[in-house]
N, C-alpha and C positions, 0 to 999 in steps of 0.2 A: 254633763248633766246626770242627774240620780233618778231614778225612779223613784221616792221616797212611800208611794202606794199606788199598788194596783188593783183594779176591784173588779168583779161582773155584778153586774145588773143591769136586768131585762130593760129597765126603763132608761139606762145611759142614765144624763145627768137631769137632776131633778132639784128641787130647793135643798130638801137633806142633803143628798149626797154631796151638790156644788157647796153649800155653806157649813155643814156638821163634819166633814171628813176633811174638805181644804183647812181648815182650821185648826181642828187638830192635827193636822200633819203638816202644821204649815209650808204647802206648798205655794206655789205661784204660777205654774202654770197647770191646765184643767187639757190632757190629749182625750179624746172619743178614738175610739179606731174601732170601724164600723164600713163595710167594703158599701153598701144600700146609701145611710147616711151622708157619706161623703161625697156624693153624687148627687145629693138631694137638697134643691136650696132650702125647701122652706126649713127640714131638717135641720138643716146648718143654721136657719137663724133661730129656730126656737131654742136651737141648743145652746147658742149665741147669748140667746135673750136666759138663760137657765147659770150660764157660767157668771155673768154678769161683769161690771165694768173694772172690780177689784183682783178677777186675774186674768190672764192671759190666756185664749181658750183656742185651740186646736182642733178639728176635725178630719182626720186619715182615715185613707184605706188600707191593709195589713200591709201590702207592699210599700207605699210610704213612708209608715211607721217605721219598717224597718230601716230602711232607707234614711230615715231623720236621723234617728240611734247610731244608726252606724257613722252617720256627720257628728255627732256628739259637739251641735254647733257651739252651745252655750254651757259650761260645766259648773257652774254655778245654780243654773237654772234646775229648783226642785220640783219633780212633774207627778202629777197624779195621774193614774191611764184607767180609762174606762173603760169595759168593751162589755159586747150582754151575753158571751157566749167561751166555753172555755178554751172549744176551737181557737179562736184569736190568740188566745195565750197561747198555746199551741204552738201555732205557725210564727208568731213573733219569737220564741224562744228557738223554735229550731232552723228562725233567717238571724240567730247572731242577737237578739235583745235579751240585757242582763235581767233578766225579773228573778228574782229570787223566792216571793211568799205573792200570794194572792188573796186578795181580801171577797169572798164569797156572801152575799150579800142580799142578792133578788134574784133568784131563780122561781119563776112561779108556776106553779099549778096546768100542768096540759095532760093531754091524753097520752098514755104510755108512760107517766113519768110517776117516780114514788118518791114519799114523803121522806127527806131528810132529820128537817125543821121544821120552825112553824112558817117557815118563809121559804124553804130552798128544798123545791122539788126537781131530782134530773133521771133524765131517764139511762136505757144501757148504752147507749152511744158515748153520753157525756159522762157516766161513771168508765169508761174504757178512757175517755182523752185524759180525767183527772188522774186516772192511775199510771197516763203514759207521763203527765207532767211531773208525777211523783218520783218514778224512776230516772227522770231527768232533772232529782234533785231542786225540784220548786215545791214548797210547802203549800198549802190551801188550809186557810182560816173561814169558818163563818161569826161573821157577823154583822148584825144590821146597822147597828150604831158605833159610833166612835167607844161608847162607855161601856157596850156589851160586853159582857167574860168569851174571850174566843174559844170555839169548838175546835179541833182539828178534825178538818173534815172527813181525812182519809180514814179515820176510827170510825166513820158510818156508814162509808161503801166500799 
Protein backbone atom coordinates (compact mmCIF):
# COMPACT_ATOMS: atom_id res chain seq x y z
CA UNK A 1 0.00 0.00 0.00
CA UNK A 2 1.26 3.82 -0.93
CA UNK A 3 0.50 6.66 1.12
CA UNK A 4 -0.19 8.67 -2.12
CA UNK A 5 -1.26 12.03 0.49
CA UNK A 6 -0.99 12.88 3.75
CA UNK A 7 -2.48 16.05 5.20
CA UNK A 8 -3.23 17.84 8.77
CA UNK A 9 -6.40 19.40 9.34
CA UNK A 10 -7.80 20.50 12.50
CA UNK A 11 -11.15 19.37 11.24
CA UNK A 12 -10.08 15.60 9.95
CA UNK A 13 -12.36 14.89 7.12
CA UNK A 14 -14.87 17.15 5.88
CA UNK A 15 -16.85 17.51 2.20
CA UNK A 16 -13.45 19.24 0.79
CA UNK A 17 -11.04 17.33 1.96
CA UNK A 18 -13.07 13.61 1.60
CA UNK A 19 -14.20 14.80 -2.06
CA UNK A 20 -11.41 17.63 -3.47
CA UNK A 21 -8.27 15.87 -2.39
CA UNK A 22 -9.46 11.89 -2.77
CA UNK A 23 -9.92 12.94 -6.22
CA UNK A 24 -7.35 14.40 -7.23
CA UNK A 25 -5.09 11.99 -5.68
CA UNK A 26 -7.17 9.31 -6.64
CA UNK A 27 -7.01 7.47 -3.80
CA UNK A 28 -9.41 4.68 -2.47
CA UNK A 29 -9.01 4.53 0.79
CA UNK A 30 -9.65 7.77 3.29
CA UNK A 31 -7.26 6.55 7.15
CA UNK A 32 -8.07 9.44 10.16
CA UNK A 33 -5.48 8.53 12.72
CA UNK A 34 -6.76 10.40 15.72
CA UNK A 35 -5.89 8.50 19.33
CA UNK A 36 -9.72 10.67 20.92
CA UNK A 37 -11.50 9.88 17.49
CA UNK A 38 -10.92 6.30 17.41
CA UNK A 39 -12.56 5.63 20.55
CA UNK A 40 -15.42 7.69 19.84
CA UNK A 41 -18.45 6.33 18.16
CA UNK A 42 -20.26 9.09 17.15
CA UNK A 43 -16.84 10.46 15.83
CA UNK A 44 -16.39 7.48 13.79
CA UNK A 45 -19.64 7.73 12.31
CA UNK A 46 -19.75 11.27 11.42
CA UNK A 47 -16.50 10.64 10.01
CA UNK A 48 -18.03 7.60 8.28
CA UNK A 49 -21.01 9.63 7.05
CA UNK A 50 -17.98 12.59 5.77
CA UNK A 51 -15.83 9.72 3.82
CA UNK A 52 -18.80 8.45 2.26
CA UNK A 53 -19.84 5.24 0.42
CA UNK A 54 -17.25 5.83 -2.76
CA UNK A 55 -14.16 4.87 -0.63
CA UNK A 56 -13.20 2.97 1.83
CA UNK A 57 -12.73 4.95 5.33
CA UNK A 58 -10.69 4.03 8.19
CA UNK A 59 -10.38 5.29 11.66
CA UNK A 60 -6.94 4.51 14.01
CA UNK A 61 -5.19 5.43 16.82
CA UNK A 62 -1.28 6.23 16.08
CA UNK A 63 -0.36 2.82 17.42
CA UNK A 64 -2.64 1.12 14.86
CA UNK A 65 -1.76 3.05 12.24
CA UNK A 66 1.42 1.93 12.65
CA UNK A 67 0.70 -1.36 13.15
CA UNK A 68 -1.51 -1.51 9.83
CA UNK A 69 1.58 -0.01 7.78
CA UNK A 70 3.73 -2.22 9.00
CA UNK A 71 1.10 -5.35 7.81
CA UNK A 72 1.25 -3.48 4.32
CA UNK A 73 -2.06 -5.75 3.98
CA UNK A 74 -3.19 -4.57 0.56
CA UNK A 75 -0.27 -3.00 -1.95
CA UNK A 76 -2.29 -1.84 -4.21
CA UNK A 77 -4.54 -0.14 -2.05
CA UNK A 78 -3.73 4.07 -2.51
CA UNK A 79 -4.41 5.73 1.12
CA UNK A 80 -4.90 9.13 1.85
CA UNK A 81 -4.10 9.80 5.91
CA UNK A 82 -5.63 12.39 7.87
CA UNK A 83 -4.51 13.54 11.17
CA UNK A 84 -5.06 17.26 12.80
CA UNK A 85 -1.95 17.53 14.34
CA UNK A 86 1.77 17.25 13.30
CA UNK A 87 2.58 15.20 16.40
CA UNK A 88 0.93 12.17 14.60
CA UNK A 89 3.18 12.54 11.82
CA UNK A 90 5.71 12.43 14.14
CA UNK A 91 5.02 9.39 15.96
CA UNK A 92 3.91 7.48 12.69
CA UNK A 93 7.19 8.21 10.96
CA UNK A 94 9.44 7.38 13.98
CA UNK A 95 7.04 3.69 14.60
CA UNK A 96 8.36 2.77 10.93
CA UNK A 97 5.52 4.60 8.47
CA UNK A 98 6.83 5.64 5.05
CA UNK A 99 5.47 9.32 4.66
CA UNK A 100 7.59 11.16 2.75
CA UNK A 101 5.80 15.01 2.10
CA UNK A 102 2.79 16.19 4.08
CA UNK A 103 0.20 18.17 2.86
CA UNK A 104 -0.49 21.08 5.52
CA UNK A 105 -3.83 22.45 5.16
CA UNK A 106 -6.00 23.60 8.36
CA UNK A 107 -4.18 24.57 11.24
CA UNK A 108 -6.33 27.37 12.85
CA UNK A 109 -6.15 30.22 14.79
CA UNK A 110 -5.63 29.66 18.98
CA UNK A 111 -4.00 31.22 21.63
CA UNK A 112 -0.09 31.12 21.60
CA UNK A 113 -0.11 30.40 17.93
CA UNK A 114 1.32 32.71 15.01
CA UNK A 115 0.21 33.40 11.59
CA UNK A 116 1.75 31.37 8.88
CA UNK A 117 -1.09 31.76 6.18
CA UNK A 118 -4.17 32.83 5.74
CA UNK A 119 -5.31 29.40 7.17
CA UNK A 120 -2.21 27.73 9.04
CA UNK A 121 -1.53 29.19 12.44
CA UNK A 122 1.11 26.88 14.90
CA UNK A 123 2.42 27.63 17.52
CA UNK A 124 6.36 26.80 19.22
CA UNK A 125 5.73 23.24 20.07
CA UNK A 126 4.37 22.44 16.53
CA UNK A 127 7.17 24.60 14.75
CA UNK A 128 9.91 22.35 16.85
CA UNK A 129 7.93 18.83 15.77
CA UNK A 130 7.82 20.27 11.94
CA UNK A 131 11.44 21.10 12.08
CA UNK A 132 12.01 17.53 13.86
CA UNK A 133 10.02 16.06 10.74
CA UNK A 134 12.33 18.02 8.41
CA UNK A 135 15.47 16.69 9.69
CA UNK A 136 14.01 13.28 9.42
CA UNK A 137 13.65 14.05 5.80
CA UNK A 138 9.78 14.61 5.29
CA UNK A 139 8.94 17.68 3.26
CA UNK A 140 5.78 19.89 4.61
CA UNK A 141 3.59 21.70 1.76
CA UNK A 142 0.61 24.18 2.49
CA UNK A 143 -2.09 24.09 0.92
CA UNK A 144 -5.67 24.33 1.16
CA UNK A 145 -6.87 23.10 -2.02
CA UNK A 146 -6.06 20.48 -4.46
CA UNK A 147 -5.33 23.51 -7.19
CA UNK A 148 -3.42 25.98 -4.71
CA UNK A 149 0.43 26.83 -5.65
CA UNK A 150 2.16 24.97 -2.77
CA UNK A 151 4.22 26.95 -0.09
CA UNK A 152 7.07 25.08 1.58
CA UNK A 153 6.28 25.41 4.80
CA UNK A 154 9.71 25.20 6.31
CA UNK A 155 10.60 28.73 4.52
CA UNK A 156 8.13 30.25 7.21
CA UNK A 157 9.12 28.81 10.47
Amino acid sequence: MAITLARIDERLVHGQVAYSWSVAYDVDTIIVVDDICAKDETQKMLIGMAVGKEKNGRIFTVDEAIQYFKEGRDSREKVFLVAKDPDVYLRLVKGGVDIKSINVGGMYYGPGRKQLTKSIYVDEKQIGIFKELQALGVQSEIRTSPKDKSIDLYKLC
